[in-house]
N, C-alpha and C positions, 0 to 999 in steps of 0.2 A: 281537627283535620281528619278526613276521614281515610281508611285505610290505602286505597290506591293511591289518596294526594299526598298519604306519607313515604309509598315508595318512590312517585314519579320524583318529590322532593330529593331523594335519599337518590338515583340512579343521576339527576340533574349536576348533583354536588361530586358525585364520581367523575363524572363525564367530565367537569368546568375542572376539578383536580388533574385529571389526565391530560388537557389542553396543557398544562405547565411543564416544570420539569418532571420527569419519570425518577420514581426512588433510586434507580440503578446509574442517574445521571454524575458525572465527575465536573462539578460548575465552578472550581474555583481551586487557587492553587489549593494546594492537600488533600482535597476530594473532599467526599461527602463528610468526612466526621472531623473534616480539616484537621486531617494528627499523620497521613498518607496513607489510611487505611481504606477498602473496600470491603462490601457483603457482597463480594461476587463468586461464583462458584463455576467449576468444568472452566476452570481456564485452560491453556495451554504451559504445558511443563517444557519443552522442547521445542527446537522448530529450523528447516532448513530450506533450502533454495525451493523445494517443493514440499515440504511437511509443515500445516497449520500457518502459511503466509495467506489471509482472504485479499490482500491486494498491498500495493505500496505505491504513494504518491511525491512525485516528482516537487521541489518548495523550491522557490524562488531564492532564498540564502537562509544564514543560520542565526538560528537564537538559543536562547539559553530559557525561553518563555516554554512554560507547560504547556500543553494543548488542552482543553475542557470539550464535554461531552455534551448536549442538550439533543436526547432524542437520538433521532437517525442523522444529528449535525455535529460536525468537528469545528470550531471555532479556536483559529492559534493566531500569532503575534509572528510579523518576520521581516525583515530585512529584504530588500533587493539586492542579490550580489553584483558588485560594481557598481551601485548609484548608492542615492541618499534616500531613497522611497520606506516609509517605513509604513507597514501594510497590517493592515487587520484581512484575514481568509477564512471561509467554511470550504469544508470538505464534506464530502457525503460521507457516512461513517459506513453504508451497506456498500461501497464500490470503489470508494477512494477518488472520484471524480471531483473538479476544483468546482465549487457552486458557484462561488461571487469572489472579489480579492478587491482591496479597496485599498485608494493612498490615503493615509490618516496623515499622514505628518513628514517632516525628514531633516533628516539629520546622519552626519557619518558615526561611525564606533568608537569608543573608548578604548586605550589598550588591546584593542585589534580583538576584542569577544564576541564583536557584534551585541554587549550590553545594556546596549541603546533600544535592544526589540527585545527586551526580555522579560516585561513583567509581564507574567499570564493572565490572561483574558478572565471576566468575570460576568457570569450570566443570573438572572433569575427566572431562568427558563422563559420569558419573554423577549428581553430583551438583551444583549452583546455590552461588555464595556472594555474597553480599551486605553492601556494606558504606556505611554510612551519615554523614554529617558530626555526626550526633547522637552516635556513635561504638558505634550497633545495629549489632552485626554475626549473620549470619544464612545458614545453609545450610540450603538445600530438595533435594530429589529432583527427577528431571524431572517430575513431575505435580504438585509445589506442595507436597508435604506437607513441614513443617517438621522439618528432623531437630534441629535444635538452636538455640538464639539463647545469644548474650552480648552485656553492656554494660560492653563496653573502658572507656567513659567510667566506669562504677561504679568497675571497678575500679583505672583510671590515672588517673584527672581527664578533666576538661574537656575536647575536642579543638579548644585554645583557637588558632584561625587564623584569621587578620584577613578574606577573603574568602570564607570557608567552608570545611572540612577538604575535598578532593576530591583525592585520593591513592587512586588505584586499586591493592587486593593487588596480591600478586606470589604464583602458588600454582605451588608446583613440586616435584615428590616426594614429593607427603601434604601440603606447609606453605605455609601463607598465614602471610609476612611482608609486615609494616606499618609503615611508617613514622611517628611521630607526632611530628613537629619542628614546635615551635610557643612561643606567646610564655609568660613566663614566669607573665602575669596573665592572664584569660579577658575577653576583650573581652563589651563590654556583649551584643551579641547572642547571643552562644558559646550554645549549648544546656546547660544545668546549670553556667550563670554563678553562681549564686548563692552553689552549694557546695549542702553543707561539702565540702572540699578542702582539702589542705594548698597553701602559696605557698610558695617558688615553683614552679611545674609544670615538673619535668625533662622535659626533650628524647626519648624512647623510639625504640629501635626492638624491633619485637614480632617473636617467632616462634612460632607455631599449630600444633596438632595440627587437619588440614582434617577428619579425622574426627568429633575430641571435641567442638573449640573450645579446647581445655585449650593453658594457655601452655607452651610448652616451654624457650622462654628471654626474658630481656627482657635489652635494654643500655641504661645510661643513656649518650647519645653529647651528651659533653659539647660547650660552643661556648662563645665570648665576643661572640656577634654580638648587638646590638639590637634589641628594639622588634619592627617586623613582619619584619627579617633572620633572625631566627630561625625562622620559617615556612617549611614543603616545602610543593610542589603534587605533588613528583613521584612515581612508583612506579618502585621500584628496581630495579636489575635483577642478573644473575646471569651472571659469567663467570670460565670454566675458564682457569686457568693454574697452571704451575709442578708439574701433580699436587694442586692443590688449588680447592675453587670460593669465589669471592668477592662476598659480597654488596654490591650499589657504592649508596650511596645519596649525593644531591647536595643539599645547603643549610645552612642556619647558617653560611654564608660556606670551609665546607669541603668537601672529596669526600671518602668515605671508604670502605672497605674492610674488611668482618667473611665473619670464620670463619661458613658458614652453618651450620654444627654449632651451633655454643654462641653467636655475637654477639662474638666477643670482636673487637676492632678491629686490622686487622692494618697498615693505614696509614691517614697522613693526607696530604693536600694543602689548600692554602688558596688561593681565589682570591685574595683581595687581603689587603693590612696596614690598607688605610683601613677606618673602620666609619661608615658613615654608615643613613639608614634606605633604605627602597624595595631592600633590595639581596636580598629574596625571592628564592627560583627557583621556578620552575615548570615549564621543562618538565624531562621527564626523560632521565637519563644513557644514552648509546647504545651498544650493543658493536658494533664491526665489526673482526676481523683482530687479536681482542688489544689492540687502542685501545677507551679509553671517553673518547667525546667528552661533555665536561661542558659546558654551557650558562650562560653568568654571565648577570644579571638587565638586563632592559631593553634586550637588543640590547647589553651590553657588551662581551661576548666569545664565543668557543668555545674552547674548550683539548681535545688529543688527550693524554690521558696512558696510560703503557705500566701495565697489572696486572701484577700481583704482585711489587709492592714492599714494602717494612719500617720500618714506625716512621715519622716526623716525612721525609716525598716535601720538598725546596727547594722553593719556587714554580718557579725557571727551569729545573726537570726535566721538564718539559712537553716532548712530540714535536713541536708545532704551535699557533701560536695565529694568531685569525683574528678580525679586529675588523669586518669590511667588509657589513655586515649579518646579526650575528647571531642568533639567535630570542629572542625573550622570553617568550611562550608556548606555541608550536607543537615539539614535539618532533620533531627530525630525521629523516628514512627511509631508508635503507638499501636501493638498490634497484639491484640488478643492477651490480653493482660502483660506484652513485658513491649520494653521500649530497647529500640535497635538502633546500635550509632556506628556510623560511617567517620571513620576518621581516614579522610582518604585524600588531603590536601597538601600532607605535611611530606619529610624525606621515606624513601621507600620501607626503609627499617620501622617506621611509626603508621604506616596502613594498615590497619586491621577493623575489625566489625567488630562488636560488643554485644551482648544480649544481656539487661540487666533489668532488676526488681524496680520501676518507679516509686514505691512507695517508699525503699527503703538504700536504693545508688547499689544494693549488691548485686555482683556481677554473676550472672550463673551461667556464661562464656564468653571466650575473646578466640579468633582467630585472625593470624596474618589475612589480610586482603590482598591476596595474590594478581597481579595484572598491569598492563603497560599504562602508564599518565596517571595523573590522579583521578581521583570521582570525586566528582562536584554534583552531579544528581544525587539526592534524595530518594533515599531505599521509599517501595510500594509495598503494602503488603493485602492479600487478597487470596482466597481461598486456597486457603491453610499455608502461602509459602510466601516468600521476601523474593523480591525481584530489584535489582539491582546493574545498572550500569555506568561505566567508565566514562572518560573524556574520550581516550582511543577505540571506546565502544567494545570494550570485555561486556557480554553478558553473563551472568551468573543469576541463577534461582537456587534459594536455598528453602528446607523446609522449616516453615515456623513452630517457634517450639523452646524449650529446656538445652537443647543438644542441639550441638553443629552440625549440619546436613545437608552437605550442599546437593543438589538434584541433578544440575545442567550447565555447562558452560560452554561457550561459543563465543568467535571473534566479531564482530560484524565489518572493519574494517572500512570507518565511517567518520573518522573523528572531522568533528567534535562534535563528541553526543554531552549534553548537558542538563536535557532537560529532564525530566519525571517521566517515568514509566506512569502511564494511564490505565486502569483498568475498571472498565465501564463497559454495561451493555452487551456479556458477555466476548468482549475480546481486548487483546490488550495494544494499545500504542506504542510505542517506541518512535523517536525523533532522532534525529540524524541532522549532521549537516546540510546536506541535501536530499532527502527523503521523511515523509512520514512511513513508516511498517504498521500495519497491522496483523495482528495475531489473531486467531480464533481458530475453534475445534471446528472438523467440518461438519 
């Protein structure tokens, strides 16, 4: 090839990569390094009625779904307040203008969380997917137009979960895999409680063609847990070892480990021998350094165990366990070499933040988590600092680091904020009950 046919080559390949997602994109719950961290930089530390707000858009009701970034497009998951609409939207990320809002599905709430619109959106920079507690799952184009819908519910059952299915994909390589760990009977509210359905409802995890919708594998991942123990909140995640990639999904009182080719189950671990109920998990399983730290329910634990293991993992093969405040609903972050946990579910006396070593569960800080309601959002962390919000909508930024240092706090006066602080494209999201905020430097 001669030398200009190797630039025009080389300028073509640039161009065709910049049509997709942009590196600074936030596409899927956790963000780019799916751990809740950012390479974003000049973000905003402060901010008030008139300092570093670029715009705030009005939402039609609340969700507990993250909102994702593609480009100059906001793409979030929500609720109708007062109906049963349950709506895939893009917002423009330069002006906060609504582009398109779509009825995907409907169905009312769980436990009054609005649960039902809360698993966050999953793009691959071409294309939107959507997926619903009703169990409508649904990919659009970036301009709205529907390329496909299915009803996992028709064809698996019920997505019968005591709080509302809100299990955000995991789309990676072409596939949206799903978790669908749930109780054996369909609680009275389940959306298509009625049936017909066969009982009792296996435990599934799903693997997606993100093209078709078409299943490519299903496994039934069997459990002996109880009642609402048999229920995930979590979205699973995906780590390289041995020469081979494992898919790590946490609940029904196990951790476990499939072939992401076919589903087949490559190992187990069990939290605990006792079966009692409340022993759900929600948040989800973390990769850092070859460890996935597993999360046991209600602040009981965290466990580091090593991937790529074989058959029936002992319980006391565990790298590290760590009882001293650990998360119940907030999913750990991964940020510049240390991991930050939000224990912010439990009675006020047991809310605090941690800053500890992943390789090794030591703690090198804890602080009371000062502020009204619990936090069920998941800490962000993004040039150099931790950003964090409340249910009642305390903000706090703190600086990332060795030492506790908090930066910034302020009420927003919004509840219920539940979802992930976003930070993409230099400015940051924040979700509200009824508002999207955006932040940015001017």
């Amino acid at each position: 090839m001669r030398p200009y046919g190797k630039t025009v080559a080389l300028l073509l390949t640039v161009l065709l990569a910049g049509a997709g997602a942009a590196a600074d994109d936030w596409l899927q719950w956790r963000g780019p390094h799916l751990n809740g961290s950012a390479d974003e930089t000049n973000l905003p530390t402060s901010f008030s009625k008139t300092e570093n707000v670029a715009w705030r858009a009005a939402l039609p009701g609340a969700s507990g779904a993250t909102p994702i970034v593609v480009g100059k497009r906001i793409f979030l998951a929500s609720m109708r307040r007062g109906g049963d609409d349950l709506l895939g939207m893009c917002v423009s990320a330069t002006d906060g203008k609504i582009l398109w809002r779509k009825t995907l599905s409907h169905g009312k709430p769980a436990a009054g969380r609005g649960a039902i619109a809360s698993c966050s959106p999953a793009s691959d920079g071409k294309s939107v997917y959507f997926l619903f507690g009703s169990g409508d799952l649904a990919a659009l184009d970036l301009e709205g137009k529907i390329l496909w819908t299915r009803s996992l519910a028709k064809d698996y059952g019920p997505f019968a979960v005591r709080y509302g299915y809100s299990s955000s994909p995991l789309l990676r390589k072409g596939r949206l895999y799903i978790p669908l760990l749930r109780t054996e009977k369909p609680w009275p509210y389940t959306v298509g409680a009625k049936g017909p359905h066969k009982l009792p409802l296996p435990s599934l995890v799903l693997c997606l063609d993100a093209a078709t919708g078409k299943t490519i594998w299903r496994h039934v991942r069997d459990t002996d847990a109880i009642k609402d123990c048999r229920d995930t909140y979590i979205t699973p995640m995906a780590v390289e070892v041995k020469g081979r990639t494992e898919l790590v999904i946490c609940g029904g009182e196990y951790v476990t480990a499939h072939d992401v080719a076919t589903g087949k189950e490559l190992w187990r671990w069990e939290y605990t021998k006792t079966r009692k109920i409340w022993q759900r998990i929600v948040a989800s399983p973390v990769i850092v350094d070859g460890l996935i730290l597993a999360s046991q329910s209600l602040g009981r634990g965290m466990f580091a165990l090593r991937a790529g293991g074989s058959g029936i993992i002992p319980h006391k093969d565990y790298v590290w366990k760590w009882e001293g405040g650990a998360p119940d609903v907030c999913t750990p972050l991964v940020y510049r070499g240390n991991v930050y946990v939000i224990a912010g579910d439990m009675s006020r006396k047991k809310k605090v933040l941690t800053c500890m070593d992943p390789k090794t569960g030591k703690i090198k800080w804890q602080s009371k988590f000062v502020g009204t309601g619990p936090w069920r959002a998941s800490a962000t962390g993004a040039d150099g600092k931790i950003y964090c919000i409340s249910e009642r909508g305390t903000y706090v930024v703190l600086a990332a680091g060795d030492e506790y240092k908090e930066l910034f706090r302020t009420s927003l006066k919004a509840a219920p904020c539940r979802s992930t602080i976003v930070a993409a494209n230099g400015s940051l999201l924040i979700r509200t009950a009824k508002e999207l905020i955006c932040l940015r430097k001017p």
